[in-house]
N, C-alpha and C positions, 0 to 999 in steps of 0.2 A: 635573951630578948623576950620582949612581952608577948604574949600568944596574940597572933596577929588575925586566925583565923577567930574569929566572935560573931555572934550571929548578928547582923546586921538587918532591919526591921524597914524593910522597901517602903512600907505601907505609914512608917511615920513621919517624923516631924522633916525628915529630908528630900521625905517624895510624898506629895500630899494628892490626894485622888488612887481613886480605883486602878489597879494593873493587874495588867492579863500577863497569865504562865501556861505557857501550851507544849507540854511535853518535854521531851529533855532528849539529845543524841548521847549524849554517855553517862553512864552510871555502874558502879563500883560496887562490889560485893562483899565488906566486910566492914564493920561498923568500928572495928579497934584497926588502925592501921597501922600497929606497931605490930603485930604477930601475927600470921596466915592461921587460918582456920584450920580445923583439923583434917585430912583429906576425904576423911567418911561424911565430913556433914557439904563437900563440891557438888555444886550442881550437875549433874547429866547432861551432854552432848545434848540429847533429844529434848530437854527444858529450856537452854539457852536460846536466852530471845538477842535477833540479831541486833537490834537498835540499843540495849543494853551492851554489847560487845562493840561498841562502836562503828557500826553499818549505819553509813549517812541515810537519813529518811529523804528521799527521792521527792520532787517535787510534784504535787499533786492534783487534783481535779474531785473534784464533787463526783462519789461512786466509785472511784478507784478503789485496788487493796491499798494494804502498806505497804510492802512492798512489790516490786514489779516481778513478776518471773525470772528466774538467774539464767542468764545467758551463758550457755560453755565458754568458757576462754581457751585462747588456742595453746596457753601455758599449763591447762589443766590435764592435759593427756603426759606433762612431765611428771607435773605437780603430785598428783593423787597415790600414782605405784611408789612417790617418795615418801610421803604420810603413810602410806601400808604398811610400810618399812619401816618407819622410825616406831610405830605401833608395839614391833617387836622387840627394837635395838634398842629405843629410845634416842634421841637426839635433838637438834635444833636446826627451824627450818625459819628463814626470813625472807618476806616479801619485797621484795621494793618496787619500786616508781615512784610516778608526779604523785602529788594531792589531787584527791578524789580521780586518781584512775580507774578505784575501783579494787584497792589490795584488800581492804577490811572484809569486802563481802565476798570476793572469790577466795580468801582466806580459811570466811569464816564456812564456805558452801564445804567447802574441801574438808572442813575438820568435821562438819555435820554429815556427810558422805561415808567418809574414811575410818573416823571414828567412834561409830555409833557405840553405846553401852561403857563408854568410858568419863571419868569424871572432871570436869574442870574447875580453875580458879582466877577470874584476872581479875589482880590486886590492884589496887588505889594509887596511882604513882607516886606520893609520897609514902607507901609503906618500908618498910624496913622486913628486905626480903633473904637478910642471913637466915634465923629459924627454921626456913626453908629444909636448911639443909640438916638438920637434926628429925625433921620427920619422917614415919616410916609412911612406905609406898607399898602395899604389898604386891607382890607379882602377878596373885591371879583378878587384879583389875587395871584395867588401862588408865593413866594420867595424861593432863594435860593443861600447863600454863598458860596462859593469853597472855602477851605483852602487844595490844594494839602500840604503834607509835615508842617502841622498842628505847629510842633514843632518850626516856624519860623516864625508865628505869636502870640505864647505866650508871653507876657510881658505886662508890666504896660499899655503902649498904643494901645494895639493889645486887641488878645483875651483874657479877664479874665469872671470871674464866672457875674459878674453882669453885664458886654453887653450880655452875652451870655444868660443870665435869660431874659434881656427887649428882647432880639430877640425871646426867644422861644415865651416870652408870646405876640410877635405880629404873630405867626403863621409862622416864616421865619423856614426854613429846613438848617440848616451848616452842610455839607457834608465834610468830612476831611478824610484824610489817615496819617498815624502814620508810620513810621519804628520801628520792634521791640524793638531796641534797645532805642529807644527814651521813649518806653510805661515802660521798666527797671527802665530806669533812675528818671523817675517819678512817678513810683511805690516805689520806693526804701528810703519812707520816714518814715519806720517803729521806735516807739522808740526804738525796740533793738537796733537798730541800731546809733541811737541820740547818741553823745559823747560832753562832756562837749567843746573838739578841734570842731566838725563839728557838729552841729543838724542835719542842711539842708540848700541847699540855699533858698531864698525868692524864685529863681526862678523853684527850683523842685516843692517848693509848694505851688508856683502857677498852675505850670502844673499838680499837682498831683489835685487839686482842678477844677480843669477845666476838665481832664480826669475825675475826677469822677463823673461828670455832662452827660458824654456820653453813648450813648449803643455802646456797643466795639463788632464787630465782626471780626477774625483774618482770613485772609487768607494762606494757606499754601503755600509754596514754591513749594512743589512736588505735582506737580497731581495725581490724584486719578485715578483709573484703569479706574472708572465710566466717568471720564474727556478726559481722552487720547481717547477711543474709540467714544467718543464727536466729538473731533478733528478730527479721521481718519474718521466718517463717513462726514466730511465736504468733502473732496476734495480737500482742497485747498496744491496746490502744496510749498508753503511755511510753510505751517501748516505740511503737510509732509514731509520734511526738517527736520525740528526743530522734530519731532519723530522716525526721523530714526539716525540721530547725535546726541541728548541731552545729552547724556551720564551720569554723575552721576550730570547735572543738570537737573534744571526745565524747562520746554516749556518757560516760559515768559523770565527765564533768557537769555533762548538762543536765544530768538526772540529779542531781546533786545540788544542782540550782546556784554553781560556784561561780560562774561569769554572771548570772543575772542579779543577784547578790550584790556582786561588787560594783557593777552598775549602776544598782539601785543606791547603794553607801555614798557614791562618788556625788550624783543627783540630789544628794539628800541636804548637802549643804549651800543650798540656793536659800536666799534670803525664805522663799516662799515653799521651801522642803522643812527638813528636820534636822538646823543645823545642830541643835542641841545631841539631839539620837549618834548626829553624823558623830561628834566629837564625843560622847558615849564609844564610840565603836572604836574609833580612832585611838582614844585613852586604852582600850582594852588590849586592842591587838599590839599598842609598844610597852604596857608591860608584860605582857606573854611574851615577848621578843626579849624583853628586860630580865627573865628569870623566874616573874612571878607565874608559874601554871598554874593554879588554884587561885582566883584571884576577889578577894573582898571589895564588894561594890563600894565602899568607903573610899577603896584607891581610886576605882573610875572615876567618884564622883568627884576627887580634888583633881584628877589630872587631867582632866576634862575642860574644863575651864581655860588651859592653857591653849587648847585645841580650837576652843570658843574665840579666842583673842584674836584667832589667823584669823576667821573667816570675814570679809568685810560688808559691813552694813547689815550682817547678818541682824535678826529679831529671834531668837530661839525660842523654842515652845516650851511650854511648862515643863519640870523634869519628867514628874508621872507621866504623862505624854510622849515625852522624848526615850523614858526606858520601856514603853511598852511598844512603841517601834524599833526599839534596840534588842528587845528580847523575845520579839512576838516571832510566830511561826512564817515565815518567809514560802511562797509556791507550794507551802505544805509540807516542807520539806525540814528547814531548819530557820534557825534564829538565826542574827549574824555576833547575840552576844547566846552564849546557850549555859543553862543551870550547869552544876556539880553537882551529880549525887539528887537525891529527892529531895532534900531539905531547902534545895535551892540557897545557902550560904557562901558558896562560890560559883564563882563563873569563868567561861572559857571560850575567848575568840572563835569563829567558825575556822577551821584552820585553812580553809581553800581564801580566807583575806589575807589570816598569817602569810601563808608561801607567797602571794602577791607582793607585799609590801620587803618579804628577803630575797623573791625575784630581781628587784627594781633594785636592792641593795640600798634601800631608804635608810637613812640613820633614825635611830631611837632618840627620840626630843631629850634635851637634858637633864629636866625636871622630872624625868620617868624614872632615875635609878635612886633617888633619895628617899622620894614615896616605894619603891619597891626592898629596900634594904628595913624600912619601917616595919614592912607585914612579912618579912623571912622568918621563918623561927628556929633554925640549925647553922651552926658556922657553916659548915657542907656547903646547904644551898647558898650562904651569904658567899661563900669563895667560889661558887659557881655562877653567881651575879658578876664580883669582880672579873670572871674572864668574861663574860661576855661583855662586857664594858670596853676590856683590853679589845676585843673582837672588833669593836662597833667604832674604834679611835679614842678610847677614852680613857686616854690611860692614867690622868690625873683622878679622876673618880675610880678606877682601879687600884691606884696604889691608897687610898682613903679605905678602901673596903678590906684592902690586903694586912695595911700596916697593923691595924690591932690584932687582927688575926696573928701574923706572924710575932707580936712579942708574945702575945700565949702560947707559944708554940706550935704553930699550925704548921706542919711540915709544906703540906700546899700551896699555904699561904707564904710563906718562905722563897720556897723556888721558885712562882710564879713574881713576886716581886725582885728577887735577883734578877731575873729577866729583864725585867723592867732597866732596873739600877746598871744594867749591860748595854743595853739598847742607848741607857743615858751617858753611856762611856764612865759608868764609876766605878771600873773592876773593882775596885778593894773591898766597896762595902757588895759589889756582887759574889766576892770570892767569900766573905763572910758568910754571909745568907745559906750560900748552896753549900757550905761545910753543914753548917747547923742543920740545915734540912739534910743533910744525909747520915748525918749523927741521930735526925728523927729518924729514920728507915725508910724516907721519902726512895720511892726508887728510881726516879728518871735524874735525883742531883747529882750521882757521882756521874752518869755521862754530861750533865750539865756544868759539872764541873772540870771534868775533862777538856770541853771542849774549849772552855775559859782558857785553861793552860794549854793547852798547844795553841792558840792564837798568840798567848806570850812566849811561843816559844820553848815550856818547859814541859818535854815530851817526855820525859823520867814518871814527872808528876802525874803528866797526864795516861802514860800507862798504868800506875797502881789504880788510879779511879776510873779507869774502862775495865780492867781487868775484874774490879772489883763489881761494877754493872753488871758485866757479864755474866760473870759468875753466880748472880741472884738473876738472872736470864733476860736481860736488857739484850734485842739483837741491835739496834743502832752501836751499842758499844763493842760486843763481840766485830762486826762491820768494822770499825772505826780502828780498835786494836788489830785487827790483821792487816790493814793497810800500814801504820803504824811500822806493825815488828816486819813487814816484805818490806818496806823501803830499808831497816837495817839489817839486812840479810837473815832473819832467824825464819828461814821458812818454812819448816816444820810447825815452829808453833804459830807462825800466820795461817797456814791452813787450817789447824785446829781449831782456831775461830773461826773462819770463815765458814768451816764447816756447820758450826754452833747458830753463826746467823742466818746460814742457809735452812739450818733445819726451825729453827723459828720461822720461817718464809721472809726472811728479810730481802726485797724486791734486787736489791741491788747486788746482793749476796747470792742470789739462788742464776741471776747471768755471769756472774764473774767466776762463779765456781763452775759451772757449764764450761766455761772457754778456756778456765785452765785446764779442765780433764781432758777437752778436745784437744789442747797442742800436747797433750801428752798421750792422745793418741787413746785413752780409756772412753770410745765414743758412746760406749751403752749405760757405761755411768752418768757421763756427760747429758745424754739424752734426755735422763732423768730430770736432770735439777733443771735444763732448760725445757721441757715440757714444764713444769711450774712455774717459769719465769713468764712461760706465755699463758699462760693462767690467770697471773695477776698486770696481763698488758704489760706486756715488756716488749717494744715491735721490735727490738732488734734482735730479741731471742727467737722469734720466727723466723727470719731469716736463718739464721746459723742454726736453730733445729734442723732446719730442711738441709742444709752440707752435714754437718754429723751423721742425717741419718742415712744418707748418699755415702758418707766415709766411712760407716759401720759394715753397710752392703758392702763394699769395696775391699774392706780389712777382709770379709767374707773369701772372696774371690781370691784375694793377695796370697791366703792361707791356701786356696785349691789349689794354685797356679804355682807357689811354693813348693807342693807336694808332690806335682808334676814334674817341676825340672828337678827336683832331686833324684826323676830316675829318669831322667834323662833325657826328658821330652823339651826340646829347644824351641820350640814354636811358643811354647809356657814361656818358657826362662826369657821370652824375646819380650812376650806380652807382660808377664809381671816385669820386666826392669821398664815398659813407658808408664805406665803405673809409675812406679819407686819414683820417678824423673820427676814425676808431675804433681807428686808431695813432697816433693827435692828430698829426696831420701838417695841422692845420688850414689854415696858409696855402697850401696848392698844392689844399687840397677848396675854398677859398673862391674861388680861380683861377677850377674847372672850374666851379664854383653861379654864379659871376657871368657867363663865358663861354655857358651854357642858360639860364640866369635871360634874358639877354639876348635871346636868340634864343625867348623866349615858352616853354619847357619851363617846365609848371604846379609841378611838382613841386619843380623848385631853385628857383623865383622865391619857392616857401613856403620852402625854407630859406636861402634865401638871405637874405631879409626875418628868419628868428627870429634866425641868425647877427650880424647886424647888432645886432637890436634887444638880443639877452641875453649874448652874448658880450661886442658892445665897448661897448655899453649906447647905440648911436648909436640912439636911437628916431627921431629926425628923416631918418634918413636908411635906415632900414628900414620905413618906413610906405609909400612908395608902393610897396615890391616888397611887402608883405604886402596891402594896400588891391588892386592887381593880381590877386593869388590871390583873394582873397575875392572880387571880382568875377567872376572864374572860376568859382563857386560852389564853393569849398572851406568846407567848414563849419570846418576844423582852423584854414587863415588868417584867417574871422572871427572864430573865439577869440583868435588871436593878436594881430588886429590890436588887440581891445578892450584885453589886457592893455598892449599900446604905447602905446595911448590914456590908459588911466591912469596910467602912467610919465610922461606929458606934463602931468598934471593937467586933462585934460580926462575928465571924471569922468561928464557925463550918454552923450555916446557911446562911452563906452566901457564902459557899463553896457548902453545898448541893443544894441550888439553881443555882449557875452555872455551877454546876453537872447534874443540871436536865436539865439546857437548852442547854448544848452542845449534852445532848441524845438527843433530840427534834431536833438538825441538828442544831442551832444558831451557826456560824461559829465565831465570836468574840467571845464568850464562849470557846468556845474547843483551842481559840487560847491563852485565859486566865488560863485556864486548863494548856496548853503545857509548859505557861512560870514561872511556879508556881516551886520555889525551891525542889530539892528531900527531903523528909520526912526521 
């Protein structure tokens, strides 16, 4: 494709008059964005400017700082001994919440806190962040990655699970923030979910697989009573603002200037606003929706127009006019369209509009994906356009973006249009596609393949291509084969997988292995895998943690009480078999009732006698250990014995026996009495 990024000249023949640039909220630190810098020449903790690292500029007043004072957050008493730690270990820590909660700068407070004297680098998100991994880190200095907005360095050439492995294990710290909805989206790889149409994309899970690599701490949008009175005891006159106005938002949102923004945009397209600016903003934020991050004002300005066409009786204002309300500094704080980089050659939605307009789950106009497919410049990103297309309903413009892709071979491109051709009911050419792509080494086709054939039916087939997932470490397929090989009895090797999906954390795999170890009794292994199932919100592995962990105490007990009647303590032997009864483990309780029964313990010789008489209905052979108790003077064993008596058809004693025991006050007796035919 043609290099779509070109510097585009605001000030010429397409925008005539003077316009204002005031500042910029992100900017990037490496002028070649195919290779990371060398890590000697990273900036210092203690250099890093927050507004450079993506910390929204706060809305402002004539005499304010730049920014407000940092508020403690009530996350940051977890947060910080976490950052200490990973100082040492190296690892990866991710922020999430809403837009503009406030993750960027409690992030960025935390790494300026925790890791003074160490060096950072947060790359350009279209960099190419393999290289990465061939750099030396030396041990006696501290590292540290920035990925604001994490989700925009996921993919094949960015962030995946094996940079992210060779980084921890040189001691580097990657510091990231999530929006929740991203953390959704990447969550949302459960197989209930998997459908023969959609499993998943490669690129959910890859993020899901990279999320699951991180310690996730969430921040909330609404401060805490503990936070607010944080604030008012600062002082600061913009921090009180934002507490006396929030209204049913949050301090960061308001600081942030995200609801008055969107406000103002919505206002803007009155005949007598800025309808021009409005459809500037409008144009911007659905191609940042569309794929395009980095975005050439050439796009805005064609796709704009179409924006222009809604608005009725609208008279738009000059462009220069309408972009220097589109781009100009908003409460001080931000633009609603804002630079890239210092050169100002691209630009990028304010992102508290973005999450607005994916809030409401607004579609992307249609004329947004042809103009965004024009300024892509890598197939990567063009088949990352095509799924958000697929995403958005569009699946005719997804399969246009896909189809060239996959006769080049694009493995992605391939299976994600197999998809498609499924969805359309045209197995053949879908069964074609996901061979091909697995012939490329795509690795979600052969469980997409799988799952093609066992809907037709041919489970032979569809085991060699789960097996074959598996084994290159797909856990849906490892999942999918152990249900599989349990339905035909091979249940050795169904565990085997199961085990394999559980240890990838497959959600569904890590309760189902929980409940088979628990009927088998192994509750402390069991405990395990469902402790992780309630990790990843699994509510029905809470529940059954809590009896596992109640049957483990118990198996405790069962083993003391064991110990006791084998030297002959009957009061044990009586108490472990109601135990044994009550896990129906009946044959080893009728053991212990028959071993006391024996030895004259009153209490098994009564259950030992019902056992007999109602379980195996042997009434002749549970009379004399009942007739025993009753003699005893058990009022419960002469009820019991009369009802063994009637089972025998001897009818007068066994009336006068629970004649005797309803005088004795046995209320089942007297109610057995009551319901006895009149004579």
């Amino acid at each position: 494709m043609d290099n779509a990024y070109t510097s585009f000249d605001v000030h010429g023949n397409r925008i005539d008059g003077p316009s204002q640039f005031a500042g910029t909220q992100n900017n990037y630190f490496s002028a070649d964005s195919t290779s990371p810098p060398p890590p000697g020449t990273w900036t210092t903790v203690e250099r890093a400017d927050p507004l450079a690292f993506g910390v929204h500029r706060p809305r402002q007043q004539e005499g304010q700082r730049l920014l407000h004072p940092y508020v403690t957050r009530d996350i940051d008493i977890r947060m910080r001994p976490l950052i200490t730690r990973l100082r040492r270990t190296g690892g990866f820590l991710v922020l999430t919440g809403d837009s503009t909660a406030g993750k960027t700068r409690c992030a960025f407070e935390a790494m300026r806190a925790e890791l003074t004297g160490c060096r950072v680098w947060a790359p350009p998100r279209t960099a190419n962040l393999r290289p990465i991994a061939g750099l030396d880190f030396p041990l006696t200095e501290g590292w540290v990655l920035w990925l604001d907005d994490v989700e925009d360095y996921i993919r094949d050439d960015g962030l995946e699970p094996a940079l992210l492995s060779g980084l921890v294990d040189q001691r580097v710290v990657v510091l990231a923030t999530l929006r929740d909805e991203q953390v959704d989206r990447f969550q949302r790889r459960s197989s209930s979910q998997a459908t023969p149409e959609a499993p998943y994309s490669s690129l959910t899970n890859l993020g899901a697989r990279v999320l699951n690599m991180a310690e996730q701490i969430r921040l909330d949008r609404m401060w805490s009573r503990t936070e607010l009175n944080r604030a008012e005891e600062l002082g600061d006159p913009g921090l009180e603002e934002a507490l006396r106005h929030r209204g049913d938002y949050g301090i960061a949102e308001y600081l942030g200037a995200g609801p008055a923004l969107l406000d103002e945009m919505n206002r803007a397209c009155r005949a007598s606003g800025n309808p021009r600016g409005h459809a500037y903003v409008r144009a911007a934020v659905d191609l940042h929706r569309a794929g395009l991050l980095e975005i050439p004002f050439a796009a805005i300005e064609e796709l704009h127009l179409t924006y222009l066409k809604k608005i009725p009786g609208s008279r738009p204002e000059p462009a220069a006019e309408a972009f220097t309300w589109a781009t100009r500094i908003h409460y001080g704080a931000t633009g609603m369209i804002n630079p890239v980089g210092v050169d100002s050659v691209a630009w990028r939605p304010f992102d508290y509009l973005v999450e607005h307009f994916d809030r409401d789950e607004q579609s992307v106009h249609p004329d947004t994906w042809a103009i965004v497919c024009r300024y892509v410049q890598h197939d990567f990103h063009l088949y990352l356009v095509g799924s958000l297309a697929a995403t958005f309903g569009e699946g005719d413009v997804a399969e246009s973006i896909w189809r060239p892709l996959a006769d080049a071979g694009n493995a992605d491109a391939l299976f994600r249009l197999a998809l498609l051709q499924s969805r359309q009911e045209n197995s053949t050419e879908s069964e074609d596609l996901l061979r091909r792509a697995a012939d490329l080494g795509h690795e979600d086709a052969p469980y997409g393949l799988g799952l093609l054939l066992r809907e037709q039916g041919r489970l032979q087939e569809c085991e060699v291509q789960w097996q074959r997932a598996a084994i290159e470490g797909n856990a849906e397929a490892a999942y999918g084969l152990s249900k599989i090989l349990h339905e035909q009895g091979r249940i050795v090797e169904a565990e085997t997988w199961l085990r394999a999906a559980a240890e990838d954390s497959h959600v569904e795999a890590l309760y189902t292995l929980g409940v088979l170890l628990a009927k088998r009794r192994q509750y402390r292994e069991s405990e395990r895998w469902l402790w992780l199932a309630v990790h990843q919100r699994v509510d029905e592995a809470e529940e059954l943690l809590e009896t596992v962990i109640r049957l483990r105490e118990v198996a405790r007990d069962i083993e003391d009480l064991r110990n006791e009647a084998r030297k002959g303590d009957w009061e044990a032997a009586f108490a472990l078999a109601e135990i044994l009864i009550a896990l129906d483990d009946l044959k080893e309780a009728e053991h212990w009732l028959n071993q006391a029964a024996y030895a004259g313990h009153p209490e098994s010789t009564l259950r030992y006698g019902i056992i007999l008489s109602v379980v195996h209905e042997n009434h002749e052979g549970g009379e004399p250990w009942l007739r025993r108790a009753a003699n005893a003077g058990s009022t419960e064993a002469t009820y019991w014995l009369g009802l063994n008596l009637g089972m025998q058809k001897r009818g007068r004693e066994s009336l006068q026996l629970i004649t005797l025991a309803a005088r004795a006050g046995h209320p089942a007796a007297a109610e057995h009495l009551r319901n006895l035919p009149e004579p």
